[in-house]
N, C-alpha and C positions, 0 to 999 in steps of 0.2 A: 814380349811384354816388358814394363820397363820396371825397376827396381822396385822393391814396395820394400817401406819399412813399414813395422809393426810397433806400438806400444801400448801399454795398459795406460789408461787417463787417469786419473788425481781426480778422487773428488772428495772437495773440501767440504760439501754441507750435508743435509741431511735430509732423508726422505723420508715421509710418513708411510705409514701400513697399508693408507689407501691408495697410494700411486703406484699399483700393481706392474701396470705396463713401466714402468721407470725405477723397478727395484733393480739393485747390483744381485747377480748372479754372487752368490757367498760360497756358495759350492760345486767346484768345477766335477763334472761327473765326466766319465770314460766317454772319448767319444767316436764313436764306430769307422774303423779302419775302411778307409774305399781307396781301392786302386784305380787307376785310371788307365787304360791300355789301348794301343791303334793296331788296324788292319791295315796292311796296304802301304803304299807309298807318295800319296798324295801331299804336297809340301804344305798343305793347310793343316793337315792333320795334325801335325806337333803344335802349331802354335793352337789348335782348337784346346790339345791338351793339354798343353801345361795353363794354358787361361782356364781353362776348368778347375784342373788343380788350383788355381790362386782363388778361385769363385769359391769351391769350396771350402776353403780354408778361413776365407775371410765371414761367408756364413754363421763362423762359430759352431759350424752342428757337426763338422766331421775332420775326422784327421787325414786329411788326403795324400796320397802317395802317386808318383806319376811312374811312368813304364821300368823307367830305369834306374829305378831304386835297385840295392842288392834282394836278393832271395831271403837272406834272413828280415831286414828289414819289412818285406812285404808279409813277411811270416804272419797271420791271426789279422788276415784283412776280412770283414765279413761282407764288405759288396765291389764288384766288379762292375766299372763304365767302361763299354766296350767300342770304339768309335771306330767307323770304316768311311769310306765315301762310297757311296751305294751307287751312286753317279752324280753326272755333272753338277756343281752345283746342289748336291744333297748329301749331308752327311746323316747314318744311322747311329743310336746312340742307344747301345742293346743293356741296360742293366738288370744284374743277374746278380744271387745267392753266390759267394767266392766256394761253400763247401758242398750244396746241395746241386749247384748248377742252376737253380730252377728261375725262370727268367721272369722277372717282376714287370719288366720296362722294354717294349722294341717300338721305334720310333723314328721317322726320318724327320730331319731339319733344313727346309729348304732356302737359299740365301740367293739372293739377282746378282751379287756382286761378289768377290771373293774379299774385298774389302773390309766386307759387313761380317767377316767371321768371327769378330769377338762377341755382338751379339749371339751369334749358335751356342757358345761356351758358356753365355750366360741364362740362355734359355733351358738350355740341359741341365746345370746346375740349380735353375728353380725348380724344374721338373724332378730331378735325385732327390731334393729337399721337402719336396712335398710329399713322393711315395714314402719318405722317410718319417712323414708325421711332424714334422720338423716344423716351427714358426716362420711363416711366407719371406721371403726375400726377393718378393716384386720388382723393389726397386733396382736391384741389379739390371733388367730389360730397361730403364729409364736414361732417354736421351739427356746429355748435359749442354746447354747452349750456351757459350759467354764470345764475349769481345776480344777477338786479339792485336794487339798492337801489333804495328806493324814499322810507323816511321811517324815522326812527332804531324800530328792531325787528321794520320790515318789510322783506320781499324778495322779489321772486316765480323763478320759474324763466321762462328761455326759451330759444328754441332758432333756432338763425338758421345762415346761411351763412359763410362764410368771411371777405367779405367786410363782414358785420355789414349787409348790405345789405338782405337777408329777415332779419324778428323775428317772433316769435310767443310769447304768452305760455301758456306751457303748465298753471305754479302760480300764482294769485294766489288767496291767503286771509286777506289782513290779518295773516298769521304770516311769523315767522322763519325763511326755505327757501332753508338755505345747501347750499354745496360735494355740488355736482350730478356722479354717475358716469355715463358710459353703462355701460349691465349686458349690453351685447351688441355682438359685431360688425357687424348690423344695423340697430345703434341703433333697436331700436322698444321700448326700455326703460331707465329711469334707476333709479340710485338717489339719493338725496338728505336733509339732515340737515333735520327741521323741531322744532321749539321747540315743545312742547308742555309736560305739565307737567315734562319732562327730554328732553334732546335724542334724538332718535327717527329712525331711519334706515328711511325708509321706501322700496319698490321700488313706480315708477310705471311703468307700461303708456300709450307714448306714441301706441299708434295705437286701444286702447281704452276710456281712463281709469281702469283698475281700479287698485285700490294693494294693497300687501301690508307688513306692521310687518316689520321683521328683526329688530330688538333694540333697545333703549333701554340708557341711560348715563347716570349723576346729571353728571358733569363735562364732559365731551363724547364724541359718537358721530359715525366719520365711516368712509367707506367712501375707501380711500384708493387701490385696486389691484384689478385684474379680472382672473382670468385668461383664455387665450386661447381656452378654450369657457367662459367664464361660468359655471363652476359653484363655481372656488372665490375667496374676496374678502380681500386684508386689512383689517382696521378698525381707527381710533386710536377707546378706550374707556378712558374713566376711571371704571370703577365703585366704586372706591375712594381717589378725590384726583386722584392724579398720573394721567397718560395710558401705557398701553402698548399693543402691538402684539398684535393677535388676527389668527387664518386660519380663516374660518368657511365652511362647505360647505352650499353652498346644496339641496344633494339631501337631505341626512340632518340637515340643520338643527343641524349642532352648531360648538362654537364654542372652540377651542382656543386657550391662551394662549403667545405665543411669547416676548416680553420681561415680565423681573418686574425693575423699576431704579427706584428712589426718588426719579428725576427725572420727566424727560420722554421718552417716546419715541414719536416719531408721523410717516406720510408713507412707511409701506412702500408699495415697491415690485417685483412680481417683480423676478427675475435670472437667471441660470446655469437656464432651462430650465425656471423656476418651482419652482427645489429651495429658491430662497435668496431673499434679499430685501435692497436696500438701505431706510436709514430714516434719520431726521434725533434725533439725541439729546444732548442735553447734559451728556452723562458726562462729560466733560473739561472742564466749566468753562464751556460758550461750545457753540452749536448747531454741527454738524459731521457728517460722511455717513457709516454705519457700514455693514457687511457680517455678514448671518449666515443660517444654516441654518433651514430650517422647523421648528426645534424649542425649548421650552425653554430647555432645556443646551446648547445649540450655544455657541461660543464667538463675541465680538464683535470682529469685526476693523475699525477706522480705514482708509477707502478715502479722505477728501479730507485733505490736508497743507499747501494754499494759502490761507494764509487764516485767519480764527478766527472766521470766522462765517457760516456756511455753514447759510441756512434754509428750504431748499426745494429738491426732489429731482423726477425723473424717471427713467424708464429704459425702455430697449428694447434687448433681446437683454443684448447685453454693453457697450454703453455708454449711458453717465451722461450727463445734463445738470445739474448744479446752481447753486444762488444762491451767488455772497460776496459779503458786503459788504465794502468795501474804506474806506483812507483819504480822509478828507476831502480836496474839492478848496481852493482859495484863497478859496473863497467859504463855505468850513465844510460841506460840502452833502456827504454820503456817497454811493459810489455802489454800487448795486447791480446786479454784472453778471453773468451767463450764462457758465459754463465748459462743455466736454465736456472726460469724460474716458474711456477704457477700460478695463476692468476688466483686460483683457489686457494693456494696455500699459502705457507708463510717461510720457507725456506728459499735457499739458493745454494743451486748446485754448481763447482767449477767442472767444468770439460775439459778447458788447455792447462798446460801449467807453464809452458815458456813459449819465448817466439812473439810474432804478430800472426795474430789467426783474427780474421774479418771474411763478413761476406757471409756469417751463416745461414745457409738454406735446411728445412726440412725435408723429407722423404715424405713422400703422397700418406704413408701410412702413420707416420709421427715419429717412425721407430729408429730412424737414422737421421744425422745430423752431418752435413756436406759444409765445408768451409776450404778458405782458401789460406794458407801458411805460409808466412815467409821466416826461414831463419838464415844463419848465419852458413851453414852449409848448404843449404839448397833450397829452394820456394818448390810449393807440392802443393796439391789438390787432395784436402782428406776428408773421411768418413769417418764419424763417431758412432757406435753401435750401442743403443742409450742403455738396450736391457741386459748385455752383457759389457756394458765399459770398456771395451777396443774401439782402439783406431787405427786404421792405416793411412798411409798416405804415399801418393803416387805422384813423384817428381814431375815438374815442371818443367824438361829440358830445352832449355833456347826456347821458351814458350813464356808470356808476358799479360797475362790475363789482366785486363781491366775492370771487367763484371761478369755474371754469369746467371743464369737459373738453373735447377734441376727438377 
């Protein structure tokens, strides 16, 4: 597995009493010792373990230890993950009581490929977290899809874990195959923009290769929002210049226009139930987060006020994640950091504190926040943990990311 570093996030604002799910963790409590140990000699076996170890660790629910810790240090572990390969293609994953013996969890894990073993590590690591009473860490099983550059006009699609640890290249055509959606909560379908002779948003079938056109755009087409049965999609389309905001329905194939602005407006996202949609638009001079109804004529309301450049959005439920850019630091170097905000409240929370971080995505459950980071030592793919304030991030190496979904 590749490097992960580890920090606490900065945050600069402040949270009300009722944003339960988004209180800072104030008091770290003891957290229960798990060893992690293998049977056998199977070469998958270590790497199942030590990604367990890292799955656990980054959960926040446990202090993990892997086989070859010393003796003292494994000293006052109270649970044992015991992993063996039971056979081909199946690893067991027996946890047990470290002083009673007494065995909570026996289990096999079966995988088609040896490829896919970083999912087993992260399957068993939901499963440890649950028998532990533990807050869900679903997301960890969640496929991540983006674009990777390849050579200037090419890019293929792939799809990899969490961790960037399993990749797999799903598009490769010597064409331009940007900003990849998952089209389901399943994910056993994308959509994604490929460069043909105009930008072309096509829906791929990732368990049986079939594809299907949605629509084409002379300026650009992108699929920016899914809703939560998949049937209906925002899209930024410029089929005339400038870029606006469509809500197209994937059952009756039709394709309605929600913003008409003689700038730019692109990067809806639902809202309020999927009546409304935040978006990124440059009516005030300068990109910024706006709020409006599924329609037309709805009016447009100004939801970010920090800031004056604000160019990249997110959302779930009722809160926001978006980009500003901020002032130069001493070295001239602008930084781009990560806010939440909610639509109900009246604060703003920082998440980054240095760096360019853009791209924020939510976790299916709201509870983690996936972005992409460039700094001056290294660009990484990170996770922000909103209800205990960690992040990790897990290098980029010789890897060039253009977009992505989770």
């Amino acid at each position: 597995m590749r490097i992960m570093w580890l920090f606490i996030a900065l945050s600069l604002g402040f949270l009300s009493a009722a944003d339960a799910t988004l209180d800072i963790v104030k008091t770290i409590e003891k957290l229960p010792k798990v060893l992690v140990s293998t049977i056998g000699n199977d070469p998958y076996l270590k790497k199942i373990a030590n990604l367990l170890v890292a799955d656990l660790k980054v959960s926040g629910h446990f202090n993990a230890l892997g086989a070859n810790v010393a003796a003292n240090e494994a000293q006052g572990a109270q649970l044992v993950v015991q992993l063996q390969a039971s056979q081909p293609n199946v690893i067991n994953a027996k946890l047990y009581n470290a002083t009673t013996k007494e065995v909570q969890s026996n289990k096999d894990y079966q995988f088609n490929t040896k490829e896919l073993y970083p999912f087993i590590a992260h399957k068993i690591a939901i499963d440890a977290n649950g028998i532990a009473n533990a807050a869900p860490i679903d997301w960890m099983a969640r496929m991540v899809v983006f674009s990777k550059f390849l050579r200037p006009g090419v890019t293929s699609i792939v799809v990899a874990d969490y961790t960037l640890t399993y990749q797999q290249e799903i598009i490769k055509n010597n064409l331009l195959n940007v900003f990849p959606k998952w089209a389901n909560a399943d994910q056993s379908a994308i959509y994604y923009t490929q460069y043909l002779r105009q930008p072309t948003i096509i829906k791929y079938n990732v368990r049986t290769g079939e594809s299907e056109v949605i629509t084409q755009s002379q300026g650009m087409a992108a699929v920016s929002s899914v809703s939560a049965n998949g049937r209906k999609l925002l899209l930024s389309l410029a089929p005339k210049g400038q870029t606006d905001i469509y809500l197209y329905d994937t059952k009756d194939k039709e394709l309605q226009r929600l913003t008409s602005y003689s700038g730019i407006d692109v990067m809806g996202n639902f809202v309020e139930n999927e009546k409304a949609m935040v978006f990124v638009s440059d009516r005030s001079g300068y990109p910024n987060v706006y709020l409006k109804k599924l329609s037309l004529n709805a009016p447009v309301e100004q939801v970010v006020f920090y800031s004056k450049n604000n160019d990249s959005v997110a959302s779930f439920g009722d809160y926001v994640v978006y980009v500003s850019r901020e002032e130069g630091d001493a070295n001239g170097q602008s930084p781009f950091n990560l806010h939440l905000i909610s639509l109900k409240g009246d604060y703003v929370r920082r998440l980054t504190a240095s760096g360019v971080n853009q791209m924020p995505r939510f976790s299916k459950d709201g509870k983690v926040v996936m972005f992409l980071k460039k700094a001056a030592a290294q660009n990484a793919l990170g996770v922000i943990l909103l209800e205990t304030n960690q992040s990790y991030l897990f290098p980029l190496e010789n890897l060039n990311v253009q977009s992505f979904d989770w």
